[in-house]
N, C-alpha and C positions, 0 to 999 in steps of 0.2 A: 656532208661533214665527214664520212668515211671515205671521201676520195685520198687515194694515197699521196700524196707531197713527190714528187718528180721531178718538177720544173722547177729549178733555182733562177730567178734573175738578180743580179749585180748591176744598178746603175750609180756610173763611176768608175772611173782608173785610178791610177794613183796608186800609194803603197797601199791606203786601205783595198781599194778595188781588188787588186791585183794579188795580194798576200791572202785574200778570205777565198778569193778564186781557189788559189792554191792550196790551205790551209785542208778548205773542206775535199777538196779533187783528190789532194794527196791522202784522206782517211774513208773515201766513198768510190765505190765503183761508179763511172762516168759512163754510162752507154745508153743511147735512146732506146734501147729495147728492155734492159737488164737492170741498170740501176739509174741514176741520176741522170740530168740534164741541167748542165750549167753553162747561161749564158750570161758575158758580161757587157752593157751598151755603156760604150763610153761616145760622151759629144766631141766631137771636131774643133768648137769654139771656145770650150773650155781649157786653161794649161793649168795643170798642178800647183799649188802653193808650193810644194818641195821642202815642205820643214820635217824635221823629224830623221836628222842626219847621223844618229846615238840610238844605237840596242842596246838592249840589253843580253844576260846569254842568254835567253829561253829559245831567242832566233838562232844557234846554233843548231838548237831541234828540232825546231820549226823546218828550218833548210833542207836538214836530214831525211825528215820523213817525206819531203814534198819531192825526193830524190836530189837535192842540189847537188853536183861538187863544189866543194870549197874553193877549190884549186879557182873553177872558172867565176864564181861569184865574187871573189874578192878582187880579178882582174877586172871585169866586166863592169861592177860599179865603186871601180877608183877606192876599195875599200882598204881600212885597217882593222888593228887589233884594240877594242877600246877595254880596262881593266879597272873601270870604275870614274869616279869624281873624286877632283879636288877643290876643296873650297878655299879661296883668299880673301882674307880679308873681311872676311863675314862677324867675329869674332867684336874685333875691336876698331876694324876700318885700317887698319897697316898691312905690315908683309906676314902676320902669322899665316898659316895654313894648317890644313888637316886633310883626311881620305875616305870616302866612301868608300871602302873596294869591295868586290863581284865575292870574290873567298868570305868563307864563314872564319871567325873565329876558330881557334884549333880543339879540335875535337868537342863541337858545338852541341853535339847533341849527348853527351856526355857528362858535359860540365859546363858551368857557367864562371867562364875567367872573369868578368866582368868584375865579380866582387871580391877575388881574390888579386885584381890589379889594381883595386882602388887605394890600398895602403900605400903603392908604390907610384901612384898618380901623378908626383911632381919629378921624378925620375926621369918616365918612358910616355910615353904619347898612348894611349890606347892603341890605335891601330897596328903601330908595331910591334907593342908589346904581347898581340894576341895572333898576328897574322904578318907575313912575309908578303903580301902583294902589294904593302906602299910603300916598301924600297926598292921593288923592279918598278915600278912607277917613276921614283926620283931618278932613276940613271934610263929612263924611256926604252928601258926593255920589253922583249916581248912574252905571250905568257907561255911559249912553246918551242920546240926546235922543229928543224927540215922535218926530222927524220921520222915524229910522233905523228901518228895518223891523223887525217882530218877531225877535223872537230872533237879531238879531245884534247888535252892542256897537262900542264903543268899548275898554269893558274886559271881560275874562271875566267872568263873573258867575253863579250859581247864584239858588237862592231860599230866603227865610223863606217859611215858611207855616203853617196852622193844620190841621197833621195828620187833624183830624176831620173839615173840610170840605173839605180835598181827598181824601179817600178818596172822599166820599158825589161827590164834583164827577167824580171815574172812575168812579165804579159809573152814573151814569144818561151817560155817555158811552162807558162799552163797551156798557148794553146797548141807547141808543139808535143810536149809530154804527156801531156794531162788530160786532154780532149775538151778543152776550157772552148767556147764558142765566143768569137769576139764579130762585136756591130759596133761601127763607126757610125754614131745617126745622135741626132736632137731629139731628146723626149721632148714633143708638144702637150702631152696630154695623157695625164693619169684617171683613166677609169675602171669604175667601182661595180661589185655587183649588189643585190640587193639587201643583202646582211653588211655593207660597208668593208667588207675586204678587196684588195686592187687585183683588179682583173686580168688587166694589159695594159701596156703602154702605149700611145698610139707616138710613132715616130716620123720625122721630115720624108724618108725615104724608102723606110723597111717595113711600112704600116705598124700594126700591131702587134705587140710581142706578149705572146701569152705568160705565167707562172702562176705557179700555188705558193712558191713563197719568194718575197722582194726585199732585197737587200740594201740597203739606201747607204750609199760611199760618195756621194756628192759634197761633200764640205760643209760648209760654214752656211752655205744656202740650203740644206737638210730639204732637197726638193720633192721627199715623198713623206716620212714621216714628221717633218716642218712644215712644209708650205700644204701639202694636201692635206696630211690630217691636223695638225695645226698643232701637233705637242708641243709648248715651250719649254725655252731654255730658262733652268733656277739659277740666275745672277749670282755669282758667290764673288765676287767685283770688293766685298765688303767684307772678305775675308783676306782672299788675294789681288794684291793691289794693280798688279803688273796686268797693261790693258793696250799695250802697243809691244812692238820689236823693230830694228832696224837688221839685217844683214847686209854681209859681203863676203866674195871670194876673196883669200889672201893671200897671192902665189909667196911659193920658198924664194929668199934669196938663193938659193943654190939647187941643183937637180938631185944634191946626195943630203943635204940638209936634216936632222933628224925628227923622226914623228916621235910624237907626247905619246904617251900607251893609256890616255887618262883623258876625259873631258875637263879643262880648265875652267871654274864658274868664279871668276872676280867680281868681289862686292862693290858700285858704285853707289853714289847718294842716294840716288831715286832708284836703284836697281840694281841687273847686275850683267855681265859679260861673261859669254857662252865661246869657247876657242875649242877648236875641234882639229887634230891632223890628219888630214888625208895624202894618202902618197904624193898626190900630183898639187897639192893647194891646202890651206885652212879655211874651214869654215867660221866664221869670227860675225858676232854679234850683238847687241844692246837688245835686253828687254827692261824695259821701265814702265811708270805708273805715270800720266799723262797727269795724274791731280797733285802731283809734286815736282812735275818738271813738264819744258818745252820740248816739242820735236827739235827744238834747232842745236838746244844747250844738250840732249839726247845726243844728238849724232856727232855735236863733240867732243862728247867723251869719248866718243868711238875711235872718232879720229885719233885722238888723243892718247889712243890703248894702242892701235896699231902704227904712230908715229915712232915709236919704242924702237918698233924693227923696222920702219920702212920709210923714215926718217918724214917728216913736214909737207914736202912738196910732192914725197909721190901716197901718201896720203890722203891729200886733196883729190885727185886724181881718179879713185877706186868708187865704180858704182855705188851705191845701196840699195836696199829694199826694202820698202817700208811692209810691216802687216800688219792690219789691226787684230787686236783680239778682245772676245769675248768672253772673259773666264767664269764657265757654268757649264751647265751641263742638261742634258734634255730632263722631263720630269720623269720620263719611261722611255726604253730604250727601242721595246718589244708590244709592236699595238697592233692590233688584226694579226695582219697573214705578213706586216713589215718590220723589218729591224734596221735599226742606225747602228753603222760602225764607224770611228774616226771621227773626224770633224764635227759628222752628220749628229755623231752623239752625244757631240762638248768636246772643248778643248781649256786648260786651265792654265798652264805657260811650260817652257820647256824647260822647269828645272827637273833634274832625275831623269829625262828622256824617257818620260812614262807614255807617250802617245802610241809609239809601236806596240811597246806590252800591252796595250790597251785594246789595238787591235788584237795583236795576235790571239788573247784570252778569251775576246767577245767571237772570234773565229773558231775557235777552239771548241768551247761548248755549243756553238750551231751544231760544227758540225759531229759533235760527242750525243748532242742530243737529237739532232735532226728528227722531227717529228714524223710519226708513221706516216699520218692522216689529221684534217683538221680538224679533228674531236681533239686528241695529243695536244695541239699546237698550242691550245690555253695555256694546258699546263705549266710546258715549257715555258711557257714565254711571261708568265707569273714566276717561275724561280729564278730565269736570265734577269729580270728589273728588279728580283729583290737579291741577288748576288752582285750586279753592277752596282746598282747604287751604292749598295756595301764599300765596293770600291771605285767609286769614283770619293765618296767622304772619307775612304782612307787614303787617298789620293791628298785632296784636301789637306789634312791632318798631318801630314807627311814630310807636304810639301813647306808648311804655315810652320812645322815646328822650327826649321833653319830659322825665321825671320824672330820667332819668340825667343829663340835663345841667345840672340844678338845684345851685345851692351853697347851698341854704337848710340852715339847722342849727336852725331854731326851733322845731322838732315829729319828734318818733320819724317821723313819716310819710315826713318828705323824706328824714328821713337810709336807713334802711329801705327805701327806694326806691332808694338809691343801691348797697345792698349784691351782689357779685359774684354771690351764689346767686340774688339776684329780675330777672337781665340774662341772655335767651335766648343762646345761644351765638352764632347768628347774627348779632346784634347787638355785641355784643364784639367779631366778627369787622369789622365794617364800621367801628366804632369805633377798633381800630386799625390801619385800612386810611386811616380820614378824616384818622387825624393827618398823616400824608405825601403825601398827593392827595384834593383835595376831589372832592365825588361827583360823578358825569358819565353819561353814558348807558350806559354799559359793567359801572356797580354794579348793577343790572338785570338779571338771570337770565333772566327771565322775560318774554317778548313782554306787552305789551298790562299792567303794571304798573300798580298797584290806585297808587300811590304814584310819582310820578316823581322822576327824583334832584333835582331842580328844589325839589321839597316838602323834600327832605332839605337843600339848602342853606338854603336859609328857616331853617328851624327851629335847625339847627344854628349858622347865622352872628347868628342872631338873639339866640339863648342864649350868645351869646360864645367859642364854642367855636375854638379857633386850629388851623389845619393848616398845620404846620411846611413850606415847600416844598423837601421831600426827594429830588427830579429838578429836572434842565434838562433843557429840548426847546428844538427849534429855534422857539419861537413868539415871535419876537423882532419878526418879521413881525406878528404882531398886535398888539402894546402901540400899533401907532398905531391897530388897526381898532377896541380895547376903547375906549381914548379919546373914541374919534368916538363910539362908542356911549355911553358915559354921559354926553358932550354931550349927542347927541340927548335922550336921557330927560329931562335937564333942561330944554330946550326941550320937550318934546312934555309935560311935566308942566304946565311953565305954560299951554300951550293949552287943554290939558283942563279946566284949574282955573277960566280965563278963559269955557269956553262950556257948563258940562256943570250942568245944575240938580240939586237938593238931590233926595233920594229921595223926601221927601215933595210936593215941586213935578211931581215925572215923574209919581207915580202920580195925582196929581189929574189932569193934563192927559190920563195914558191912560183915566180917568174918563166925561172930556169929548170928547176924539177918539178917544182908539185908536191903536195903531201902525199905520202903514201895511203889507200883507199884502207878503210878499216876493216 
């Protein structure tokens, strides 16, 4: 029990495999003699699902510390600049829209504009009203220029990218930088030793591969802590309805054509459509709920989203890809000496492109907490299941609130979505907490919040949602400081608008120069 923890194994590639490689390499000294040993067995037979094509920004710093350059990561996997979500349609089922963005509110931690913009609510839209990054949004600007060093902005910002070739873009940078240990082989064979912890794996070619701790990035088959030890997955199917996906590549009509600086999420009946720009192509998708629609009347609405620009006949034409999904999540994330990340841990649908965060965070405190020896390992691995869970039902909660604030009545889907038995308690609870005070830092339980309340006004003031204002405080003192404040943004909106080039302008230039190193 007091052996010290040395040997990491990773079986799995993929962004999960490949980012936790990195995540921990990049905060541990990697040496067989000195500190760590990580090695990652990825199977021959297996290809990557490839979803998860939307960061958020945390992977700016994630990048950073793992050594990335920006410069080469954003040629390398066809990436852009993404600056949040737009949602269409969700509202009332037309052409309204509204904006997640990346940007806090202005001077967020300071004040709360939120109640000081509610008198002017039929004026200004929330997110303009409190923030300038959903009108570089409407004219698909980017959030930065040449000349600002990498990875840091103007506006917050995350990324698109091409799931396939940033995995492969991490696997030959953890194990050329990093000292990341990569096997090509089939696990046959997981064994255990006599207290139920996994020992080794035994492999088609490599025999068996020793560790004191196993990382499970296999997917949706969760081949170490699903199938060996048999944790299951909590159905939440009955909360979130969405239990398939269809994708496609979308090439540009034109090679200078302009990229969105924003994930588009359009409301369909039984669901909704995911449009992503990537320099070289769109990524464009249908997820729906298979108990209120067919896969055939699914895929044509698809068709039917990208006939817009690519007219009927070439339409037709454009692969797809079906996936099923599962939406739940394991019951424990963290069991022996194995932990699930990605897939392996649940997956619930890609709205908000929480899967990466998902990982990266579950990476994150591995390797923050990395246990000495496996007396420690309980420990840890009792706060990792009771911190995950936390957020994967703020996940939940999060994601459920878009579909509860919905007044669409055109489809069993919306209305069904609206009903008290498919709304988490939790959520109910916050829902009417928000009609009498809008969220603030204090609706936060939890340090270190997968979701900030910040997200929750977005969404909420965006969907139209009203919080009655059921207290006075003394903040009579600030109606003049919120003021000054949405002055500012309207000033600091037109400068932006005045100096800051189109996304597909930025990434040419990073093409030809590069951002300068910070």
């Amino acid at each position: 029990m007091s052996k010290a923890v040395k040997k990491i194994v990773i079986v799995g590639g993929g962004s999960a495999g490949w980012l936790t490689a990195g995540i921990i390499a990049g905060d541990n000294l990697v040496d067989d003699n000195l500190g760590i040993e990580i090695t990652l067995v990825e199977s021959p037979h297996i290809t990557p699902i490839g979803v998860g094509e939307g960061t958020w920004p945390s992977m700016r710093g994630t990048l950073s510390k793992m050594g990335i350059n920006e410069n080469e990561f954003l040629l390398a996997c066809d990436a852009s600049f993404k600056q949040g979500s737009q949602f269409i349609g969700w509202q009332h089922g037309g052409d309204e829209h509204y904006y997640h963005p990346f940007t806090l509110p202005s001077a967020y931690n300071e004040i709360n504009l939120a109640q000081h913009w509610h008198p002017f609510r039929e004026q200004i839209n929330f997110a303009s009203a409190v923030c300038f990054q959903s009108h570089l949004c409407e004219r698909g600007l980017a959030p930065k220029q040449i000349s600002t060093a990498e990875y840091d902005c103007h506006a917050n910002y995350g990324y698109h990218l091409d799931a396939g070739k940033f995995s492969q873009f991490l696997q030959e940078h953890c194990i050329k930088k990093l000292g990341v240990k990569h096997i090509t082989d089939h696990v046959t064979q997981v064994n255990s030793t006599e207290t139920g912890d996994i020992s080794s794996l035994t492999t088609e070619k490599h025999g068996d591969i020793n560790g004191d701790l196993f990382i499970d990035c296999t997917g949706a088959s969760s081949l170490l802590l699903g199938k060996h030890f048999g944790i299951k997955v909590v159905c939440k199917k009955s909360v979130l309805f969405n239990d398939t996906a269809i994708a496609l590549h979308l090439p540009y009509p034109k090679s200078d054509s302009p990229i969105v600086s924003h994930t588009r999420s359009t409301a369909q009946t039984a669901g909704w459509i995911w449009d992503i720009g990537l320099p070289s192509r769109r990524g464009v998708g249908h997820t729906y709920s298979s108990a209120h629609t067919s896969d055939e009347q699914a895929e044509i609405t698809l068709r039917n989203y990208i006939a817009a620009d690519v007219g009927e006949k070439s339409a037709e034409l454009i692969a797809v890809k079906k996936i099923n999904i599962n939406p739940g999540h394991r019951e424990k994330f963290w069991h022996k000496n194995c932990i699930a990340i990605g897939m392996s841990a649940g997956f619930i649908e890609p709205l908000e492109a929480s899967t990466l965060a998902l990982i990266e965070l579950s990476a994150k405190m591995i390797s923050e907490q990395l246990p000495a020896n496996r007396t420690t390992m309980d420990i840890v691995a009792k706060r990792f299941n009771e911190k995950f869970l936390h957020r994967w039902q703020q996940t939940i909660d999060f994601l459920k609130l878009h579909y509860v604030l919905s007044k669409r009545t055109d489809s069993d889907y919306w209305l069904d979505n609206r009903e008290l038995a498919t709304v988490p308690n939790s959520l109910q609870e916050q829902l009417e907490l928000w009609r009498y005070q809008t969220p603030y830092h204090y609706d936060t339980t939890h340090t270190q919040a997968l979701f900030p309340s910040a997200s929750y006004q977005y969404i909420l003031y965006g969907m139209g949602f009203i919080t009655e204002q059921g207290k006075v405080t003394k903040r009579e003192d600030q109606s003049a400081l919120a003021e000054k404040l949405f002055t500012e943004n309207m000033q600091r909106t037109k400068k932006l608008l005045s100096v800051l080039p189109s996304n597909r302008e930025l990434l040419a230039k990073v093409e030809q120069y590069g951002f300068p190193k910070i």
